[in-house]
N, C-alpha and C positions, 0 to 999 in steps of 0.2 A: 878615421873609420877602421883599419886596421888594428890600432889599438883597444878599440871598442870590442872589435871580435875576440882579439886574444882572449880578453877579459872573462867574455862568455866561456873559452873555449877552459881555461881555467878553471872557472865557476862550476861548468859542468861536471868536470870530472874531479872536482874536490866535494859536489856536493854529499853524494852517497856516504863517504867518511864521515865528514860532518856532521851526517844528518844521524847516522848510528851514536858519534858521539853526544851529539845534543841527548839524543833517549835517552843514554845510558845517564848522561847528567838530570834528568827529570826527576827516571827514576829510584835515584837514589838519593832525591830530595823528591819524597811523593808529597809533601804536604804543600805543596805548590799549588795543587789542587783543591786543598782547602781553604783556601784563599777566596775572599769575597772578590777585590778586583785588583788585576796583574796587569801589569804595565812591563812590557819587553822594551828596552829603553836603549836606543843604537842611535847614536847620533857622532859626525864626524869633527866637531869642534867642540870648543869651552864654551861660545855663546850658544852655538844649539844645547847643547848641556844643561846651561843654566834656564834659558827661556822653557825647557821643556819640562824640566824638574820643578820648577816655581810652579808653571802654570799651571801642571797637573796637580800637585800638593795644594795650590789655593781654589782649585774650582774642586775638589773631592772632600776639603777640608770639613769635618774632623775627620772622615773614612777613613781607617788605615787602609794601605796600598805597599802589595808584594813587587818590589822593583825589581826586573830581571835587569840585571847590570852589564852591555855588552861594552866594556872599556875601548878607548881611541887613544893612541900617545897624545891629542892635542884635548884630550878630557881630562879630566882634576878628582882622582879618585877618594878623594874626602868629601865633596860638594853634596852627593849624597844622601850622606850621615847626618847633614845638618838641617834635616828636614826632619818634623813633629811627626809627621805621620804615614811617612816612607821607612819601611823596611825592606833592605838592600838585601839580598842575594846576586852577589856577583858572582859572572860566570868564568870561572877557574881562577880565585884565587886574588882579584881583583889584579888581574896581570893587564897590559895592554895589548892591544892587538890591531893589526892592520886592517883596514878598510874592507878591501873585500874578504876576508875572513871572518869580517863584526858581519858584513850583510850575510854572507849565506848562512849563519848561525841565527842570526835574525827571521831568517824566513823559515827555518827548519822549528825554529820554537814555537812562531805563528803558527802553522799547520800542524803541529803537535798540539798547542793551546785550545784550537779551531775543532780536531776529533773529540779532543778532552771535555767541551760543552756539552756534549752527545751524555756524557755522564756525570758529569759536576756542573754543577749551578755558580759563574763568576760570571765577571764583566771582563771583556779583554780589552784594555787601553792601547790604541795602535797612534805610533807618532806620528804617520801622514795626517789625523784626523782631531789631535790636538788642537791645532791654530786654525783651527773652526769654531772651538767651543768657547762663549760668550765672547762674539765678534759683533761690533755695530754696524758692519759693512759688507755687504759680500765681494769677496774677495774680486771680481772682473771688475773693481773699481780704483782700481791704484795700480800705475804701470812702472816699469823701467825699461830698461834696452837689454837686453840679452845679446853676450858679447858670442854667445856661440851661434845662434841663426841670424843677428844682425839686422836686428828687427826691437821694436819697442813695442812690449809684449804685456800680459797681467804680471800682477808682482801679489802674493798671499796677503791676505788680510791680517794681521798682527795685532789691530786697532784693540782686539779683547783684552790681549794682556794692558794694554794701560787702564782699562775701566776696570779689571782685579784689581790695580795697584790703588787708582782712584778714589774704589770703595771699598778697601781696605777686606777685601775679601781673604780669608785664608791666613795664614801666618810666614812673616817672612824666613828666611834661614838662618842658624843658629849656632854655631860650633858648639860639640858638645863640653859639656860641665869641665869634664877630666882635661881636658886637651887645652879648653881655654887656661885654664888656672896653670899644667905642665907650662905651656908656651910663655906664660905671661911670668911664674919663676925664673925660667932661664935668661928670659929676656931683661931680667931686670938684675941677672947675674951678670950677665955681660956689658951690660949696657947701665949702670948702676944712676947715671943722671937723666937718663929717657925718659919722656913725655908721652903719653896718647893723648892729653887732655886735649893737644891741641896739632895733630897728625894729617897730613898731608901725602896720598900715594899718585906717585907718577909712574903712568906705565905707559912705555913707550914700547913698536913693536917691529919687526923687521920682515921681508918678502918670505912669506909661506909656500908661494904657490907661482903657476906659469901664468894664470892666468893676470889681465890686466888691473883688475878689480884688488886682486892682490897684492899687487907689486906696489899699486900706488896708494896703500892707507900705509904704506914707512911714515918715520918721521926725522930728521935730524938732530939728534941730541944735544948738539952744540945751538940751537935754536931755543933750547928750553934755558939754558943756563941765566939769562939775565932775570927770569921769572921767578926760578927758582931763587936766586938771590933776594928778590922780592919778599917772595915769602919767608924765608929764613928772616931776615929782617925786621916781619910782622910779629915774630916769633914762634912761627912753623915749625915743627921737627916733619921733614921731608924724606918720605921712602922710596926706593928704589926700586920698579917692580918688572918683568918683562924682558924686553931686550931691549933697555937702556943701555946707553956704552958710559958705567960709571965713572971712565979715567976723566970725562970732559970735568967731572962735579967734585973733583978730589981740589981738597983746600977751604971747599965750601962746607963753615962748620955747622951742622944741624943736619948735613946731608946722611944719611943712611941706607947701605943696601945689606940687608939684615942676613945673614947667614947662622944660623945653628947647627952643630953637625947629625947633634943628635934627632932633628925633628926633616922628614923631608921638603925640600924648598916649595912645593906645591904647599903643602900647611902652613909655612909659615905665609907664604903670599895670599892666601886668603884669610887666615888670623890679622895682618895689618887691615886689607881691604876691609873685616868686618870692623876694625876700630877705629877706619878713616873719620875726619870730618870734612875732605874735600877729595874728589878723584878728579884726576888731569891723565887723559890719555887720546886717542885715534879713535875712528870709527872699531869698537874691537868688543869682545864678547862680554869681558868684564862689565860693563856698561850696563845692563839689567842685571847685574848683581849689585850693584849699585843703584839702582831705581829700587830695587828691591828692597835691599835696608834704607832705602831715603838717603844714602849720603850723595848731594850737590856735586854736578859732574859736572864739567870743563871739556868739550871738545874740540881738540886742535886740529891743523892738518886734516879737516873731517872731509872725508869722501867716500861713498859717492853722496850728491847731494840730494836723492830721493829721500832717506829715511837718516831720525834724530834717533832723539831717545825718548823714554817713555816717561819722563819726567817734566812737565812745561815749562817749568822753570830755567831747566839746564841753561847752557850755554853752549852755544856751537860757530864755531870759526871754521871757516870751509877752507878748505885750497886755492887755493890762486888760481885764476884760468884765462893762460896768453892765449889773445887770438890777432894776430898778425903781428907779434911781438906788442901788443898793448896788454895789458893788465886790464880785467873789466870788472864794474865791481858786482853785485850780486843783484840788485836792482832790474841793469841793463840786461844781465842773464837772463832775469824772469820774462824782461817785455820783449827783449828781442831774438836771443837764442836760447827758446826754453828748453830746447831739445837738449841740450848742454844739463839739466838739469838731472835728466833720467838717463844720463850716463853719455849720451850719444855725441859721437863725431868727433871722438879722441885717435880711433882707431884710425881714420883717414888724417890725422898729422893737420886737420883744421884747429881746432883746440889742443892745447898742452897745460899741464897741471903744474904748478911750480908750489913748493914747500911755504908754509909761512915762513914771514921773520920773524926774528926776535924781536923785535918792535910791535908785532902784528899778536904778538904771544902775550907778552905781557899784555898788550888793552886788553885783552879775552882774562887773562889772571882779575886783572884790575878793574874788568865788568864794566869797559869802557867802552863810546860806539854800540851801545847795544840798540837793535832796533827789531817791533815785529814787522817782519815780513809775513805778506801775501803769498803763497803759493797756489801753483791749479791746483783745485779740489781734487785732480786723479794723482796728485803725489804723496805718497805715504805721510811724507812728514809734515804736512797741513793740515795733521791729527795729533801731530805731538807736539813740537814746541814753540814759544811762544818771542825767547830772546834771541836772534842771532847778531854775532859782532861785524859791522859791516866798515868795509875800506872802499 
């Protein structure tokens, strides 16, 4: 609670700055205003990033759209650009910037945007009010646990973005012309016997945050390696993307964690992802960027088990969940602790989450064990997918 206040206590007295420099950035970009429809676009992740950029660029598609860019260090400042009918204006310079620094900037543009209707004719695109637009469900119909009131609470309706993806609504993202062709020179300077034909990206990711939700979509590196063998084998060329700990995969030839000095590692990591033909990762943002070009995802280590991916086909292998020191498998979850399901009764030390194995990795590679499951119709992901790998 205290920290809560600080925050206010902060906010407030940065606002007035902020809010002078917002204007003075308007207007000295006044044609902001002549702009049919403005999208102020503040989101604090790469998955909020992408699920909001797609979704807005395919539900407006062909409209062009003026994107006010308010950058996060955990956002991907190319992702963008690589949109048909998004024209970016980022705010200073496409620098990053801290959290509550993105918001109070965020709200000072809104209420600039908000007077500015009074005299120019636009639309203002507001992010709370995206993951409404073309939803088959309203939103009080899909729950999870909410680890901060401790209660299993609604969970936002998402379901639209998969009926965009479905019906092929909009256009997906693109790197552009210049940048593809740059990357794909150097890449073949360095790299003079590489493959995309047939490309493999694994992005594994490591504890972002305090909370529990966070801590536990990690995954163990040394867990992926006999898979990865696998697929080198199959004749994979296999990318390293995220917070993999490459020393585990040194030796393993086909393996690659691609560095260029000249291009930033953010562009390259999305230049591989757009040329994947298979992604292997965690529950983690990349993951609708990935539904989005259609390349076939793999999820490991996947938690929490309310929500997949937007792709039915995918694959998803959950976490392991000890309850009295048994392993249970996914079945008995459903029929008997479904609360287990929407997150609940980790925190009381009833349930405990344990890593796949390498054993458990590989069937999920090898699309073995697959079965649909049933889930309650109030869990997100009994809208998405259709394979899960079951032990």
């Amino acid at each position: 609670m205290l920290k809560k206040y600080i925050f206010l206590f902060i906010e407030i007295f940065l606002f007035p700055f902020i809010f002078i420099q917002s204007l003075i950035f308007i207007l000295l970009n006044f044609r902001i205003f002549k702009s049919k429809i403005i999208y102020p676009n503040f989101t604090w992740s790469f998955g909020h990033q992408i699920l909001s950029l797609d979704w807005v660029s395919r539900i407006y598609f062909p409209n062009k759209i003026l994107m006010l860019e308010f950058l996060h260090n955990r956002n991907n400042k190319y992702l963008a650009d690589c949109y048909e009918n998004i024209e970016v204006l980022s705010i200073y310079h496409k620098k990053y910037y801290p959290f509550l620094i993105n918001r109070i900037r965020y709200k000072c543009f809104i209420f600039i945007l908000v007077i500015g209707k009074f005299f120019y004719d636009y639309e203002i695109i507001k992010y709370s009010e995206v993951y409404n637009k073309f939803s088959s469900r309203l939103s009080t119909n899909f729950k999870y646990y909410n680890e901060i009131t401790n209660k299993i609470e609604n969970y936002g309706d998402i379901s639209g973005y998969r009926r965009l993806l479905e019906q092929n609504i909009g256009l997906p993202p693109k790197i552009p012309a210049n940048l593809e062709a740059a990357i794909s020179k150097k890449l073949k300077e360095l790299y003079p016997h590489l493959s995309l034909s047939k490309s493999v990206t694994l992005q594994l990711r490591k504890n972002r945050g305090n909370t529990f939700y966070d801590k536990e979509r990690v995954a163990i590196s040394e867990n992926y390696v006999e898979a990865v063998r696998y697929l080198v084998d199959l004749g994979y060329t296999v990318f390293l993307l995220g917070d993999v700990n490459e020393d585990v995969f040194l030796g393993i030839s086909g393996v690659y964690n691609v560095k260029i000095d000249c291009f930033d590692k953010k562009l390259v990591d999305l230049y591989l992802l757009f040329n994947s033909k298979l992604f292997i990762t965690q529950h983690s943002g990349p993951i609708m960027l990935a539904n989005s070009l259609k390349v076939p995802v793999i999820v490991c280590d996947s938690f929490p088990f309310y929500i997949g991916t937007f792709n039915s086909n995918d694959i998803i292998l959950f976490k392991n969940v000890s309850y009295n020191g048994r392993i249970l498998n996914l079945n008995e979850i459903i029929e008997k602790y479904p609360e287990v399901i929407y997150g609940y009764g980790f925190f009381e030390g009833k349930f405990k989450l344990i890593a796949n194995s390498s054993e458990q990795i590989l069937y999920a590679i090898k699309k073995s064990n697959l079965q649909k499951v049933k889930f309650p119709d109030d869990v997100l992901i009994s809208t998405q997918n259709n394979f899960i790998c079951i032990f």
